[in-house]
Structures are given as structure tokens and as C-alpha cells.
Steps between C-alpha positions, in 0.01 A plus 500: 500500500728197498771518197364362124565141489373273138428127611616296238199410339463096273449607091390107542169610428516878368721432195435155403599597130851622650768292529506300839790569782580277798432654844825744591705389809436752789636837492870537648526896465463694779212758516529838365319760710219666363338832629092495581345745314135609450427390120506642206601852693821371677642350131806584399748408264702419831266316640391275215855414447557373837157329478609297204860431654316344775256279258827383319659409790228301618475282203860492375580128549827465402725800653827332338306519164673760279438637190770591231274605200152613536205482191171665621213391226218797529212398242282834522144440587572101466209421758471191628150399230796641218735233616206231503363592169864531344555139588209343378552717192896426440382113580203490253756692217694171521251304504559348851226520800510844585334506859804295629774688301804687675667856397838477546458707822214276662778209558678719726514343821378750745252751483342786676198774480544843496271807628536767250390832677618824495513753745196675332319268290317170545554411128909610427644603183848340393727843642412451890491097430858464344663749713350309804638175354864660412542744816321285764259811587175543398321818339312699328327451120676671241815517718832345391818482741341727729342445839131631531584781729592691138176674295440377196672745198680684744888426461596745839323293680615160392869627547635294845218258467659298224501146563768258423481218261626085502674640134649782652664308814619204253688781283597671840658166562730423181204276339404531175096602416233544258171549397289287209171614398219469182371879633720792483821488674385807693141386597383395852636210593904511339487857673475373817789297488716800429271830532387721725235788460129544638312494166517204294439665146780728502695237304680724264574894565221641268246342779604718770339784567764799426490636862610150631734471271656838536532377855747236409271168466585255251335272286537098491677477202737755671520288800604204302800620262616713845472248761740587809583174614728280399600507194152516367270207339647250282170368306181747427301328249151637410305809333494822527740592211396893433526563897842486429537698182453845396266665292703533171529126487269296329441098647713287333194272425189710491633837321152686581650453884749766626656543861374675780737618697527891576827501681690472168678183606548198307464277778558169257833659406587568853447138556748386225760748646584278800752226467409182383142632414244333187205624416262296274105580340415203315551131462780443288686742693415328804598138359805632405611671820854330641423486867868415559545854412245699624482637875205712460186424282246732407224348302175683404284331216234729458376867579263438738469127647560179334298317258240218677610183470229429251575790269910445572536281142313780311780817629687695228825436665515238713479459888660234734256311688523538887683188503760583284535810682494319793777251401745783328421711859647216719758385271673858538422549826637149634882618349504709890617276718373684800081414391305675353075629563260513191157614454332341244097653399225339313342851427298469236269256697383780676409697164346207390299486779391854504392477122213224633687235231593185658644359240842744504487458883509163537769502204676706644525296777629181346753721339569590903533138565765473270757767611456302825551196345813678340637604821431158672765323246719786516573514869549233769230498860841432710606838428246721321121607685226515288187668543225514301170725589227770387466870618116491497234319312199561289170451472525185292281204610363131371113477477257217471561165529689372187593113404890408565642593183303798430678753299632762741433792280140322329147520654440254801374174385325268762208533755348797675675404841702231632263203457410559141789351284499454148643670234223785354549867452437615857195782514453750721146596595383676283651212269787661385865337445775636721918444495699358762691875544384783588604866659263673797577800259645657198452579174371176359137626641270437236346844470536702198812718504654798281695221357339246506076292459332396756593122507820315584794737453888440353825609590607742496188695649586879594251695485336807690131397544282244572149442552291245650444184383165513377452132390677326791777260424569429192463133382830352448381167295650590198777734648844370460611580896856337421552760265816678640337830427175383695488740863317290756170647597514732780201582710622869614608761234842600585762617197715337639508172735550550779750298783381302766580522892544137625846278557746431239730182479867463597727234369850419567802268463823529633682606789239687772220371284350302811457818681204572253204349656153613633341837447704802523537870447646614157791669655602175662610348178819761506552411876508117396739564180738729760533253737613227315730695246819541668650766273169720534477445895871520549394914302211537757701453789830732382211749421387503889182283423567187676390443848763368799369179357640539180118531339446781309212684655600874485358652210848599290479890377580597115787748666688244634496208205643906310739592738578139509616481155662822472249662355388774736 
């Protein structure tokens, strides 16, 4: 079997509502050898590492392009229809032509698609994605920092197997780092810029079983406040606030919240310990942080994740947006002079999503748009890549045929197909209004639930049972579907929606940024940010990584980046 190879393939006509990029001069790197293996059996965490070496040396374009700082945008479960329907939305809020309106990240001037597999699962989750995009290996669901040949739950076997992360080389190599998200600081995706353990949920101590962790494994939160390298994260800015307390003490906001950890360590104090170190849990004290001052920032605005977008006015406390976040992130960061990598997550579009309620997703979304926005006046392309992108989609989709104009989140106004035009409530067959949105599944099936009549259904909608829909679809004439409490009808009962399997988008700016074209494998986008960041390449190859090209190919081991930086 010859070695993998990914033809660059034109987004000309796959992404039309992407941002454009002009073709990439020919490749100049030389080619990074790749062993033939019999698929899926032969993967390995070794292998997919050198496959994606050999993709990102085939489309960097610019081998004198370097990095100093490095932004990776992940909006989770931002499918391409989100990105659409976001648009026309945050156009149609302003009262502009919404069709032809830009996010901040759609004027990026290159693009790419992305294939978001795991090594076990045709539809991923966001552990296997993000570790894929921040270790440059795929693997398995549920997995985070660990390569698939580890069994789920089982921390023996996940011990040698841990997989090393763009955060942890930048730290490795004197740069400063962080992590910005609306979900908890400890959930999926920020835990696979800095974590490593083969279940997902075992975000604070209490969610390991006892045997594992009488065998030494510890929690995210854990992971975080101790990491090895480095001199640890400068900016973690999220949720997740009673992960890091203990049981005696109450939330500072919600006092019928208490901490959960079991280990009898104040993790938040442990935080504040270290030189230079702030620590901040609502918005005035986040306004009136002196980022001259502070080295380290811990920032966690709510128990569990962050307030939606929608419902951010309305908190008891305050939050920061994800811009402001954003903003304050790269403003401390920017003081090293050596660069700096941050992760920046749209979480909550993902929950959103999940809930069947468009509204918050697509919100969520704009909000999205606006860290990058944040990020794109903060920083300058000559010096700073970039890259915006999804770790899987959703089942969100348009139907009908609806007039130009139509309200995004209303029922489809215009003909029954293409040649029927004008502006009446659009019927379906059995003469019956439908919206533009809907989910394949989710809980916004109209059948009667626990919690719920049989009808149209609101957020939130958790329930335990549901039964069929006896009369149908329900007619939506006099049903306010704009109503940011409406859930978009869903013709498979699931309790929660669930993602989708096909291509997400990648946009990017900056130095590298024309390497991203055509379709590729997830992992590649870590091979692509590696090449073209000089500090993080410059780690790969003191690590033993780099080929007698100079391209890093050799999947780097955990041990080493350790015993690199003293620490073993």
C-alpha cells in the first residue's frame, strides 16, 4: 500500500459561504516518509502523526513563514449550517441583508475542510477531536491526551501512551499559554490542551472511581493547578468553580453549591500560592484585574459552565463575554516576548445545540465571532497565526425554500420548491407550516413527554419519557418560532441532540495560514500550526521529533518533553 498522501482539494465550490483563498504556490518541503499499513488495524498514534507531518508538508507554502504567537478558535459543534445560519441571523439583528453578511472569521483569507473521525467512531465526540487537533494524533471517543491504544477508564493502561500537546511544547519552550472557555475550565476541549487521562468525565477527583484513584490517577482540575511544564499556564478562564474547592465551602455566588473535591485540597488556593498569581469569579473583579501585575490568572465565573450568551445579562454576578476574555487573555499573554499559544472555546454552542434550541446556538455563535473579532485587532497576521475551526458538527439543517430575507429562526415563507416564489407561509403536505431550522433529532420531538404536551416544546426540555406523536406535527401558524425558548422540531426522539459526522470549517490569518487549504485529516491542523511556529518546532526537534529534514514527523513521547524539563 503506497504511503497516505491528501491532494489538495479547491473549497471553490464546497465552502462557498467560507471566506475565499488564492491558490497556494507549490509545496517546497520535502516529503516525510510514511509507513503502509492495512487500515484501521495498522493505526497508531505513531503512525497518524507521521501521516499528518506528511499532509503538512505537502501543503505548507511558505517554509520561511514563522509563527511567534499562536490563537486556535475551537467553536464546539459550530457546523458549517451553524456558521450559515449565524450570519444571516447576526446580519438580519442589524438590520443589514443577512445572506451576504460576514462573521468576523469568514473574512479570513484562506480556508480549509476538516474530516473529523476518530479511531472508533464515525460521529466523534469533542475528547478524541481536540486532542487530535492539539497532539496531531488521532483517537478514540471519550479519550483526552491519550492515544487509542489506552482502554477507556483504565488509568494503567493509559500510563506511556500519553500524548503531547501544542500548549505543552509552547510552555516547554519559554512561551507563555492559556486556555479561554464559556464551559468548565476542566471540560473536553480546555483539557486537551493541557490534560491527559482516558475518560473524559473524570474532571474533578470525586469522578474517579476509588480503585483508579488509589492507583495514582488524577483529575483535570488536578492536572491544571499541577502542570509540569514550564512554569505552568498563565490565563485559565472558564467554569468549573466547585472542581476546585472542597466540600466545606459554599460557592461564592450560588450558596446552595459546595465543592467537590475529596482529596482535601483547595486547589483555588494552591493557585494563588504561586508568584504573581490572581484569581477572579465575577465581573467586577475581572474589570478590575491590573494585568501589568498579574503573571498567572485563574478565572472561573460559575460552578458548572458559563451562562449562554442570551441568558449572560440576566447572571447574579456577572460574567465577561468571550471577547473580553479573549482581549484580557492576549493582553497578558503578549507581555512574553518569546510568543505565546492560546486556546480559545465557544462551548456553549455545543450545549445549545444538544438542547434542540437554535436560538442559544446560533447566539452563541455571534458571541464566538466576536472573541475572534477581539483577537483580530489585538494581534498583527505578520507575526501571529490564527486559526479558527469546529471539532464536529450537528445535526442542524435549512429546510424548504424560503424568500431572501426570511427570518432565519421563523417558518419558511415562499413556494413549495424553487420555481414557486412569493412570499406565503410555506405548507407542507399535509398543509402544515414549517421553520427554516430544524435538528434530525432531539428533544424538540413533538410527542408528549414527562415534562412536557404533546405539541411544540420549550427550553429547557429534560425529561425522562416520551411518547409518540399521536397528532403529527403540530401546526406552527400561531407559534411564535423566534421565541428564544422555541426548540426546533425534531423528527427522532433523542434527550439530547445529537452531533453530526460530516466536515467542519477551518479559517486562518497569519503566518502559515496559506498552508490551510483543501480537505484534510483533523490531526493535520497541529502538523500545520508546528510547522510554521518556530518556537514549537524548534521543541519538536530538541525533543527527537524532527526528521533529518528538520520536519517534525516522529511522534514526541510525554517522558521526554518530562525529563526534558527536569521533571522526571
Amino acid at each position: 500500500m503506497r504511503p497516505l498522501r491528501l491532494a489538495p482539494l479547491s473549497l471553490a465550490t464546497l465552502l462557498a459561504a467560507c471566506a475565499t483563498t488564492g491558490a497556494p504556490p507549490p509545496a517546497a518541503s520535502p516529503a516525510v516518509a510514511v509507513p503502509a499499513i492495512a487500515r484501521p488495524a495498522g493505526e497508531s498514534a505513531a503512525w497518524w502523526f507521521a501521516a499528518g507531518a506528511a499532509t503538512a508538508a505537502e501543503h505548507s507554502s511558505a517554509a520561511d513563514a514563522k509563527a511567534k504567537n499562536v490563537i486556535v478558535f475551537l467553536g464546539d459543534g459550530m457546523s458549517v449550517p451553524t456558521i450559515a445560519a449565524a450570519h444571516i441571523l447576526a446580519g438580519q439583528r442589524q438590520g443589514k441583508d443577512g445572506e451576504s453578511y460576514r462573521l468576523s472569521f469568514e473574512n479570513l483569507p484562506y480556508t480549509a475542510l476538516s474530516r473529523t473521525y476518530e479511531t472508533d467512531s464515525q460521529t466523534p465526540d469533542s475528547a478524541g477531536t481536540m486532542t487530535a487537533i492539539m497532539t496531531g494524533a488521532k483517537t478514540r471517543a471519550g479519550f483526552i491526551g491519550v492515544s487509542q491504544a489506552a482502554q477507556r477508564g483504565d488509568c494503567a493502561s493509559s500510563r506511556g501512551q500519553e500524548l503531547v500537546s501544542l500548549l505543552e511544547l509552547a510552555e516547554a519552550a519559554g512561551q507563555s499559554t492559556g486556555t479561554v472557555t464559556t464551559t468548565r475550565i476542566t471540560h473536553a476541549t480546555p483539557a486537551a490542551t493541557y490534560g491527559h487521562l482516558p475518560e473524559r468525565d473524570w474532571e474533578v477527583d470525586a469522578e474517579i472511581p476509588p480503585a483508579e484513584r488509589s492507583a495514582g490517577c488524577a483529575d483535570f482540575a488536578r492536572q491544571l493547578v499541577e502542570f509540569p511544564v514550564g512554569d505552568g499556564l498563565e490565563v485559565a478562564l472558564g467554569g468549573g468553580r466547585t472542581e476546585f474547592m472542597l466540600p466545606t465551602q459554599r460557592d461564592p455566588e450560588y450558596d446552595k453549591y459546595a465543592g467537590q473535591r475529596l482529596d482535601g485540597r483547595d486547589l483555588i488556593a494552591e493557585w494563588q500560592a504561586r508568584p504573581g498569581a490572581a484569581y477572579v469569579w465575577n465581573a467586577q473583579q475581572f474589570a478590575a484585574l491590573d494585568v501589568g501585575k498579574t503573571q498567572h490568572l485563574l478565572g472561573l465565573f460559575e460552578p458548572s459552565h458559563l451562562q449562554y450568551e442570551h441568558d449572560r445579562p440576566k447572571d447574579t454576578a456577572g460574567e465577561p463575554s468571550l471577547a473580553q476574555m479573549t482581549a484580557t487573555a492576549i493582553k497578558l499573554l503578549q507581555k512574553n516576548p518569546k510568543g505565546y499559544f492560546l486556546m480559545v472555546e465557544g462551548g456553549r454552542i455545543d450545549h445549545a445545540h444538544h438542547s434542540g434550541n437554535a436560538y442559544r446556538a446560533l447566539t452563541d455563535t455571534i458571541a464566538f465571532a466576536d472573541a475572534v473579532q477581539a483577537a483580530l485587532d489585538a494581534t498583527d497576521a505578520k507575526d501571529t497565526l490564527i486559526v479558527v475551526t469546529a471539532d464536529h458538527s450537528h445535526t442542524l439543517s435549512f429546510a424548504g425554500y424560503p424568500v431572501r430575507g426570511n427570518p432565519i429562526l421563523g417558518k419558511v415563507h415562499g413556494g413549495a420548491d424553487f420555481e414557486g416564489g412569493g412570499h406565503e407561509l410555506a405548507r407542507d403536505q399535509t398543509g402544515l407550516p414549517y421553520t427554516t431550522l430544524a435538528y434530525a433529532n432531539g428533544p424538540g420531538y413533538p410527542g408528549a413527554s414527562d415534562r412536557q404536551p404533546e405539541g411544540p416544546k420549550k427550553y429547557p426540555h429534560s425529561y425522562s419519557s416520551v411518547g409518540t406523536a399521536k397528532s403529527g406535527r403540530p401546526n406552527l401558524t400561531d407559534v411564535d418560532t423566534e421565541n428564544p425558548d422555541y426548540l426546533q422540531e425534531a423528527p427522532i426522539p433523542l434527550k439530547s441532540e445529537s452531533h453530526g459526522g460530516e466536515d467542519v470549517a477551518i479559517f486562518a490569518r497569519g503566518p502559515g495560514a496559506a498552508s490551510f487549504h483543501g480537505e484534510i485529516e483533523q490531526n493535520v491542523i497541529f502538523h500545520l500550526i508546528a510547522q510554521h511556529d518556530a518556537a514549537v518546532r524548534a521543541e519538536l526537534c530538541r525533543l527527537g521529533a524532527c526528521d533529518r529534514n528538520g520536519i517534525p514527523a516522529v511522534l514526541p513521547t510525554r517522558e521526554a518533553l518530562l525529563k526534558a524539563a527536569g521533571k522526571k
